[in-house]
C-alpha positions in Angstrom: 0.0 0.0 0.0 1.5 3.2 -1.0 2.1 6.0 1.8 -1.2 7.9 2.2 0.3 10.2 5.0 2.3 13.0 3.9 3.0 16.0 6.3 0.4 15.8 7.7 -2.0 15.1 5.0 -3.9 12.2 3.9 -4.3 11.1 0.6 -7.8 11.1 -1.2 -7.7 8.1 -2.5 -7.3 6.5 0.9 -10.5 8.6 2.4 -12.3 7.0 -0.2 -10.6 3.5 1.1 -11.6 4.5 4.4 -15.1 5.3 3.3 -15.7 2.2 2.1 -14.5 0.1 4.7 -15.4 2.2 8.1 -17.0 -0.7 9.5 -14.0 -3.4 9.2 -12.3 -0.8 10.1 -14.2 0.6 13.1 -14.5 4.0 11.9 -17.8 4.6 11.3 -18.4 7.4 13.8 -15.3 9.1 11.9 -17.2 8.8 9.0 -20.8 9.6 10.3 -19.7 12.6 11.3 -18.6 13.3 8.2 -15.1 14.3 8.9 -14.2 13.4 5.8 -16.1 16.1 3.1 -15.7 15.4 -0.3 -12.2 13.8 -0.5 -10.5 16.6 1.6 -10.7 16.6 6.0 -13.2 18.9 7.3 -11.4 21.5 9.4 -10.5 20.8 12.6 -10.4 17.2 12.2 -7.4 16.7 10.5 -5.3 16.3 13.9 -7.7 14.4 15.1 -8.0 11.6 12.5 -4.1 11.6 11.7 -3.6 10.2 15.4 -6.5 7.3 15.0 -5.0 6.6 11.4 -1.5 6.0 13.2 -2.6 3.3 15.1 -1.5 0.0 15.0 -4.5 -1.9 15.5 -5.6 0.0 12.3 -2.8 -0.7 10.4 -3.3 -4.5 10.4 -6.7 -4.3 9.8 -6.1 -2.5 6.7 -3.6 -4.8 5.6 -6.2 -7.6 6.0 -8.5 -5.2 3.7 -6.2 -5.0 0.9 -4.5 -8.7 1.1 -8.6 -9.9 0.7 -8.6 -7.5 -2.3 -6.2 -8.9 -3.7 -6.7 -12.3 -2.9 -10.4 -11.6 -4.1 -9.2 -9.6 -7.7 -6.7 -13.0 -8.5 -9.2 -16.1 -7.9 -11.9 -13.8 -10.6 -8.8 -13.7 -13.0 -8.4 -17.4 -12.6 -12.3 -17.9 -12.9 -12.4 -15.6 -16.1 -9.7 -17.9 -17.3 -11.6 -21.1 -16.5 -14.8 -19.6 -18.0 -13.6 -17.9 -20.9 -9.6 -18.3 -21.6 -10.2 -15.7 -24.8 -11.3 -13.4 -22.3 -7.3 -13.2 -20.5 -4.2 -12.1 -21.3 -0.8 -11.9 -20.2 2.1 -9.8 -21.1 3.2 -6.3 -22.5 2.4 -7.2 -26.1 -1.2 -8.3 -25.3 -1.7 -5.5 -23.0 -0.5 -2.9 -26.2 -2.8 -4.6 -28.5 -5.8 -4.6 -26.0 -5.1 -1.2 -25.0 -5.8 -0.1 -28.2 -8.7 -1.4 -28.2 -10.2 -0.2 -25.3 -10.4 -3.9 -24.4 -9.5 -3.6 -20.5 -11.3 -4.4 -17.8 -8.9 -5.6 -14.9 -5.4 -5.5 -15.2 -2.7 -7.4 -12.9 0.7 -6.1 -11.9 3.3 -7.3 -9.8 5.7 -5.2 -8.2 8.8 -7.2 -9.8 7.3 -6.4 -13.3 7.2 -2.5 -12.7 10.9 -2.5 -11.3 12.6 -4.3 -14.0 11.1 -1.7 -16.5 13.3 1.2 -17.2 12.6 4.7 -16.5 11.1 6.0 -19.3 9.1 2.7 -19.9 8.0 2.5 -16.8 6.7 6.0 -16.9 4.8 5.6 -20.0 3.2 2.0 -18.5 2.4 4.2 -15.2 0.4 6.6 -17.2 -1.2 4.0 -19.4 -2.2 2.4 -15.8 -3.6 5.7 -15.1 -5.5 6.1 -18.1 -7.0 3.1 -17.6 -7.8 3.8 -14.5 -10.0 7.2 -15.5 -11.8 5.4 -18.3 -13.3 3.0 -15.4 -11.1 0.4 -15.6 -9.5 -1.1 -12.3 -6.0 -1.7 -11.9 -4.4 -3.9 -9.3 -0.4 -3.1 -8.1 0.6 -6.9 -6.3 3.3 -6.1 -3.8 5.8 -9.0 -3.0 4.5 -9.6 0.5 1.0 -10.0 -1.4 -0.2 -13.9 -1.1 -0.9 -14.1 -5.0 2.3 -12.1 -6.0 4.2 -15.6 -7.4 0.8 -16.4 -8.9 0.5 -13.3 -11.4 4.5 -13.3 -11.7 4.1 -16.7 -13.4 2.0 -15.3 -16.0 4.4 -12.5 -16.9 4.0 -10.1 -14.1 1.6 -8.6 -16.1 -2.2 -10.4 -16.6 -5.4 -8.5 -17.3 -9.3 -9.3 -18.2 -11.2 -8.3 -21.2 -14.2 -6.7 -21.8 -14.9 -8.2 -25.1 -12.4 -10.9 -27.2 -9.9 -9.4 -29.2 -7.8 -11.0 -32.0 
């Protein structure tokens, strides 16, 4: 999970997170009383929910949030593949192709596949990531302490589902 606290800020993506998971979390009062108003801290509370954020009780439970994400986003990959292998793909050639296409719908990455990109490719995948992201696809980063993370590294590092078959 990437940082989401930054001098003393917190990242919007992870309010959202929060959001969605108060009650796993056990912070639905924070979120009742709406602290959180529309992606940005509502003044005054910023202190407050930085401190709650920092504690460790809360930190493994949001571990065990994203781990059943992931967990969760591989075994529908394999199921797609079971289902409907011409609906799966693997690789950066595949992923070109069905980019093109508009084809996406969930793509796969490991960790170990972004590092042993270069720079400048790695850059122009991260925005491609992002694109895809903003046209309503979903994107899944599997870090190496991930259960799955050998799983999607032995398809290439890099494994995503289709809308529709492409050729």
């Amino acid at each position: 999970m990437r940082c989401v606290l930054s001098q003393n800020t917190i990242n919007k993506d992870f309010i959202q997170f929060v959001k969605q998971n108060a009650t796993q979390l056990g912070l639905v009062d924070l979120v009742k009383n709406n602290a959180f108003i529309n992606d940005k801290m509502r003044n005054g509370t910023k202190e407050e929910v930085i401190e709650i954020l920092k504690k460790p009780d809360l930190s493994s439970k949001i571990v065990a949030i994203v781990e059943s994400s992931l967990i969760q986003t591989y075994h529908l990959l394999m199921d797609t593949m079971d289902k409907d292998c011409d609906k799966v793909a693997f690789g950066i050639q595949d992923f070109k192709k069905a980019l093109t296409y508009g084809a996406i719908d969930t793509t796969l990455v490991t960790e170990g596949f972004l590092e042993q990109l270069g720079n400048q490719r790695r850059e122009g995948f991260i925005r491609a990531l992002n694109n895809l992201v903003n046209t309503g696809s979903k994107v899944v980063i599997y870090p190496k302490k991930s259960t799955n993370y050998k799983g999607i590294e032995a398809l290439s590092g890099l494994a995503f589902t289709l809308r529709f078959k492409i050729n």
